[in-house]
N, C-alpha and C positions, 0 to 999 in steps of 0.2 A: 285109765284113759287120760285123765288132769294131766299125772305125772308125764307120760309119753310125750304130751303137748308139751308142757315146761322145759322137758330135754328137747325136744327137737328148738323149743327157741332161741335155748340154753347153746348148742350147736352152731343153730343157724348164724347168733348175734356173736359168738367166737369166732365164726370163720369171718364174719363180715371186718372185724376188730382185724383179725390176723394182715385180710386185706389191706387194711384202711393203717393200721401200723406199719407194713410196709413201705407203703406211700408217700406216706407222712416222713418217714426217718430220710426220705430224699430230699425232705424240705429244707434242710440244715442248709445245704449248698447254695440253692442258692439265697437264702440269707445272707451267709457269709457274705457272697458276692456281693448284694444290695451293699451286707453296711461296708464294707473294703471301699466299693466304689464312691459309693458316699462322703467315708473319710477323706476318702485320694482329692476328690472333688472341691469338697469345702475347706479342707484345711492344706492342698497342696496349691489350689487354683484357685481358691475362696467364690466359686458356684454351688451352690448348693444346689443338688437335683431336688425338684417339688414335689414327684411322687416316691421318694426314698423312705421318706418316714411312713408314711400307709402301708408300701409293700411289706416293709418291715415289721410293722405290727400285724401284719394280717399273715406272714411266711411264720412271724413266732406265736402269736394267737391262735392259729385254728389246729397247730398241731397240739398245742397245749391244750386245748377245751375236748378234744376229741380222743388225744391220749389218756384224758381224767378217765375216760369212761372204760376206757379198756382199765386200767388199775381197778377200777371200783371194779369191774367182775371180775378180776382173778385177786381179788383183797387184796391189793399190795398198797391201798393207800392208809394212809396216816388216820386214824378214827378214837373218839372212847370207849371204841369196842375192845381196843386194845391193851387197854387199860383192866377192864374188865376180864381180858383173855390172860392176862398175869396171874390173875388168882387162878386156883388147882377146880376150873368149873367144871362138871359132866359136861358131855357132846348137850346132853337135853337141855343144860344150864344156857349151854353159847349159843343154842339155838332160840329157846327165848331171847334171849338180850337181842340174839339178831333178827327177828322177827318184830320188835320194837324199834330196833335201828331201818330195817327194810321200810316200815309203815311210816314212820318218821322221815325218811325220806321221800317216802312215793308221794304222800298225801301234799307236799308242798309240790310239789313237781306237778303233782294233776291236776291240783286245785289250783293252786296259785299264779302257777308260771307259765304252764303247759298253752294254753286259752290265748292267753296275751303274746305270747311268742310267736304261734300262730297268726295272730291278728297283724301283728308287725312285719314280721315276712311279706304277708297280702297287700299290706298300706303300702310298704316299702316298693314292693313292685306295678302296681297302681301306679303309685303316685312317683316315681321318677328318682325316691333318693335318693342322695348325693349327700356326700361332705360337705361341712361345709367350715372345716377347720382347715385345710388348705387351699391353696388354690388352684392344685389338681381339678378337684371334686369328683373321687371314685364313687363310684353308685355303692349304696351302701346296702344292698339285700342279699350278696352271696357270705357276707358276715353273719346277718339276722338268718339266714337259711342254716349256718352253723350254729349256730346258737340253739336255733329249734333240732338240728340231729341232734347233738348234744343233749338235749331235755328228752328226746325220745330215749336217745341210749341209755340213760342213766335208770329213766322208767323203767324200761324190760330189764336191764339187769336189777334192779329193784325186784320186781317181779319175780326172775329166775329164782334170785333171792329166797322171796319170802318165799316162793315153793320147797324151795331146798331145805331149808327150818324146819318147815311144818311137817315135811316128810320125816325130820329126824324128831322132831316131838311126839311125831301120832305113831310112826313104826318104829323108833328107837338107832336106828339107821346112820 
């Protein structure tokens, strides 16, 4: 029954990734655009556009934050899990390690970050804000709302995670 759960979440949080990386990889374009026009601007015509730098952080920011989390579920990010995966370990060995590596991630993520991230999204949209490092001033809560997918995603694949260990620790699998 657990198990069933774990995969369909396991499923669910893949196709949403599949989605969401789709998306994302169109985000390059228009970046480029941004900083092109950008450069053309200040250094052909010496204007600099005022919201060039935020768009630009935020076209290359939110695919970065939200790409990590697809890597982290299909392991392709950089870890000293890997380190460990060098040596000739059993499946039962990498599953331990990753069930230490799983918990070690989730527990800061639940405990720590998850709460306040939260809390920041809500202030954020409450209360009105804004930048206030240019003189744009983009409202600043479709950021903190990435931030918090971001913290969820990484959670459930967390999760998926440690289901997947523990099945290959307790059934050998």
């Amino acid at each position: 029954m657990i198990w069933s759960v774990v995969q369909f979440i396991a499923k669910l949080t893949d196709d949403i990734n599949r989605i969401v990386a789709k998306g994302l990889s169109w985000a390059i374009y228009p970046l480029i655009a941004v900083v092109v026009i950008e450069t053309i601007a200040r250094y052909a015509f010496e204007v600099p556009i005022i919201w060039a730098r935020d768009v630009s952080l935020w076209l290359y920011g939110i695919p970065f934050m939200l790409a990590a989390t697809y890597y982290y579920r299909i392991k392709n990010h950089i870890s000293a899990q890997d380190l460990i995966y060098a040596t000739r370990m059993s499946p039962r060995g990498r599953a331990i390690v990753d069930v230490v590596h799983y918990l070690v991630i989730l527990l800061p993520i639940a405990i720590v970050l998850l709460e306040p991230a939260v809390m920041q999204v809500q202030r954020s949209i409450q209360w009105g804000e804004i930048s206030t490092i240019t003189i744009w001033h983009p409202p600043l809560w479709p950021i903190r709302v990435v931030i918090l997918i971001t913290l969820v995603m990484l959670m459930i694949h967390g999760i998926v995670g440690l289901g997947h260990a523990l099945r290959v620790i307790i059934k050998g699998e």
